[in-house]
Each structure stands twice: as C-alpha cells, then as structure tokens.
C-alpha angles and dihedrals in degrees: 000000000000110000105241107243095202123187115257122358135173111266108192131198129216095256099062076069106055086046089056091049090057092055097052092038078056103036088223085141095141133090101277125041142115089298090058096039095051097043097062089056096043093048088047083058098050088044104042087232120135113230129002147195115214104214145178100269129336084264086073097043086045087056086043100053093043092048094051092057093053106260108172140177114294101012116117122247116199106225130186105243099209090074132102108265095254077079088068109028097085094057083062097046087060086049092245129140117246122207113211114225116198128239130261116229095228081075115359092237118102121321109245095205094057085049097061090043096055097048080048096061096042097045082056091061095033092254107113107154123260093244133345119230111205113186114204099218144228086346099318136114121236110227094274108183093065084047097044077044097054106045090037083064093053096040086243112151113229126220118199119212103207093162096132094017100077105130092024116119132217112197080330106307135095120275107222086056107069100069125067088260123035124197137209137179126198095189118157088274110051141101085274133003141211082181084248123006142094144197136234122205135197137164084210104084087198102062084048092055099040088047080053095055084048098050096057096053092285088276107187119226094277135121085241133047110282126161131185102173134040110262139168153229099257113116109109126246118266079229092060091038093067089051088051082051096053100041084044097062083055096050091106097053090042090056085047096061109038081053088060098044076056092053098044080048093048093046099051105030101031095083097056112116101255095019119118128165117226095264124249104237110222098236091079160353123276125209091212087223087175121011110231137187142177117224127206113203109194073067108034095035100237128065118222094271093057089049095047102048083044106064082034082068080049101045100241107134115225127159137211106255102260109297103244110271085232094064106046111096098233084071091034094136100039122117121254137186132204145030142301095284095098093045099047099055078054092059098043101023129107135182112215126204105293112174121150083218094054112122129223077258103054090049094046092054091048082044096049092046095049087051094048088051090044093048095038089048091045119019093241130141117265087198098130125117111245099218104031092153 
C-alpha cells in the first residue's frame, strides 16, 4: 500500500523527549510549572518580544488578547478575510461584531490600504473598531508599518495574528511583535508543535500578566479560592511546554526546510502555463510554512478542484487555500470591504504537502502526479528533471 503524503505533520526531535521525562521525573505535570516557565522567556528570546503566556492553543491567546483591550459586546473588530475561521471566532465569543478586509495580492494578508480607508470612513461617522486583528498568512508577514501607521492614527489597538507566521521575518524582525498584542499556535501542524498550545506576547508586562491571571480561572491574590472576574482554563500544561522547548531549539532548521520543499516546488512546477506561486513580498522573509499556488485552468488545463480530487486518488493530501471569512455562512451577515482578491486566490489556491519531515521521495511523487494531471489535461511533454537543482 501507498504510503499517505499529508500536508503538514509534527516532526519531533530527541530532545522534546528528554524535556517530558523531566516533567514526569519531577512530577511537575500541571499547568504551571519550570517548563512553562522556561518556554515564555525562551521564546521571548527567539521572537524579540518582551514579555509572553504560554497557553492551551492560539484560540486562547487570540480571546485573550481581544479581552485584555477591552472588546465587548457589541464594538466592532477589523479582521483580515483570507484566514482560517479560529481568527474570528473569538470576536464572536465576546459578542462583537468582525469586518472582514480584504487581502492585497504583494502578500496575500490584509490590504493596508483598505484598511486606511476603512478607519478613515468610520472615524468620519464616530465608529472606529474597537481593535483591528491582522493574520500574517501561510508563513508571511502583512506589511505591517502602513498598517501600525494607520491604526496608531486612530488609537486602535492592533493585534497581530502570527499563528502560522512564527520564524517569518518582517524588515527583520518577528510578526506577532509589532501590535500591542502578538499571537502564536503550536497546533500539530504547525512550524513547530507542542501537539496543542499557543503563546501570547506584549511589550506591556502588565496585559501578560493580567492574560496570566485569566488564563488560571481569574483566581485573586487569597489563600482560598476568590474570584472577582470571570477567567479561564487556558494556561498550557509544563508537559506540553518541554515539547514547545524542544521544538523551539529546531525552529531554524524547520524554516529551512520547508523553504526548501517551497524551492524544489517552484523549480519543477513554476514554469507550467497557469501555475503561480503565492509571491514572497520584499519586505521579508517567509517560512513557507505551507506552498501554496494558484492555478488557472483555461492555462494549466485543470482547475484546483481537479487537482485536488486527483492527488486525493493518489494519496497525496492538499488542501483549498482558507475559504474568505466573508463568504462562509457562519459570518453571512458580516460586513465586508473590498474587492474579489481574497476570494479569488480561494477559488483557484492550493496548499501542497509542506513538512519539514517530507523526503526527495515524497515531493517527486507530488511533482510526477502534478505533471501527469497537467500532460493528460493538456497534451504537453512531462520531460523535465524533478530535482534540477
């Protein structure tokens, strides 16, 4: 039997184990504990950011982050569309209301023109958000400073959505630490993985330590239990924080090679008439945390579906690029504002398998089988060498 090439899967070190076996040796099994501890200053060290809370997944950090700047029911939140829906759960979970922004094509992430224009209008009318959340997608950075510029003019805090962005760089420096709230996953399928957990970063010591005190049940300072606001069970586990130590030591290499699953794709496959590879903006450098294209198929022969369906019969495990917030039917009646940019990398956009553990083997297959599709759709020669390199 064919062996299954999946997207994105955890690829762990030797020395996530070691770090485990301390916490057990130790007993230090609870949320809190060294590992934890440990974790949020070596990641501020990795990051650049100033101060961090480790936490049970980047949803939480996301709540978190939105909590501590004062979203309420009923306020507004600015939110970038072309993001995967845990962006904009949150808002909801506070009862206010996102509007969806659409995507610029230099990067894919929120448009910051559209942005200024937007802040513009409602400060017109007295109705700026109450926050704006930019994600920084697939592994690259937004261009943040217009969009730092632009909601530092209006006094609207800006939280940064660097879930699949950690290792990326923006004018060499981390994404996730240029807002007044940064935040981070470690999913299963992420750069790096603490198999669920996030992290949530500040410059401002006192919102960390207030999105501490949140995340363990909002327990005043008593030697019994006393609570005076309403918290949560979010802080992550010291078991999961070794993993995140260990993974975190191997975030360079793991950048490294999913940069270089994205060049051996770009080689083979970006010649191919209605193929083009989401762009690398030059104002950093993306981890290619997932490669993703856009395929035309009045050119390539195929359209993404076809694709798609076709390396499924094969196995291989690729993915539509995230369906627009705007147009899923949960946010139906959401505002949106922009154009169709956002909505047409959805309809022509797929993710390929992107580990940092796939082998020569496992991208030449997902080579040979675009190709075939490509051949058999068109009638054009597949003589080109997979790892011209």
């Amino acid at each position: 039997m064919t062996k299954p090439i999946l997207l994105s899967t955890p690829h762990m070190g030797d020395r996530e184990l070691e770090l485990i076996k301390e916490a057990f040796d130790t007993n230090w099994i609870a949320p809190v504990g060294p590992h934890v501890n440990a974790f949020e200053q070596e990641f501020c060290q990795e990051t650049g950011a100033g101060y961090a809370a480790a936490v049970s997944s980047g949803t939480a950090a996301l709540h978190l982050a939105l909590r501590l700047v004062g979203v309420q029911s009923g306020d507004e939140v600015f939110c970038s569309t072309l993001t995967f829906i845990a962006t904009a759960n949150p808002i909801a979970y506070l009862g206010a209301k996102p509007v969806f922004i659409d995507s610029d094509r230099t990067s894919w992430n929120m448009n910051p023109d559209l942005l200024q224009e937007a802040l513009e209008n409602r400060a017109r009318f007295g109705r700026l958000p109450k926050a704006v959340v930019l994600v920084h997608l697939y592994g690259q950075s937004a261009d943040i400073d217009p969009i730092l510029k632009a909601c530092n003019q209006y006094d609207v805090p800006l939280i940064e959505d660097a879930a699949e962005a950690l290792g990326a760089t923006y004018k060499k420096r981390s994404p996730g630490t240029f807002g007044r709230i940064g935040i981070y996953s470690f999913n299963g399928n992420k750069i790096i993985t603490t198999s669920g957990g996030g992290m949530l970063v500040s410059d401002d010591p006192q919102l960390v330590a207030k999105a501490r005190f949140l995340a363990t049940q909002a327990r005043d300072s008593s030697p019994h239990y006393q609570h005076s606001e309403i918290g949560y069970n979010y802080r992550l586990s010291n078991v999961l924080a070794g993993i995140g130590r260990g993974q975190l030591h191997l975030l360079s290499e793991r950048v490294a090679a999913r940069r270089r699953n994205f060049k051996i794709y770009q080689q083979v496959l970006g010649n191919l008439p209605g193929i083009e590879f989401m762009p690398e903006a030059i104002f950093g450098c993306a981890t290619r945390w997932l490669t993703c294209l856009t395929i035309d198929p009045a050119t390539f022969g195929a359209d993404r579906e076809q694709v798609r369906i076709a390396l499924a019969a094969q196995q291989i495990e690729t993915r539509p690029v995230w369906k627009p917030l705007h147009l899923q039917p949960v946010f139906a009646e959401c505002e949106y504002i922009g154009d169709t940019v956002a909505k047409d990398l959805f309809t022509h956009g797929l993710c390929l398998p992107s580990g940092s553990n796939l082998t020569d083997e496992d991208l030449e297959q997902v080579i040979s089988e675009i190709l075939a599709i490509h051949h058999n759709s068109s009638k054009s020669p597949t003589s080109m060498s997979l790892f011209n390199r």
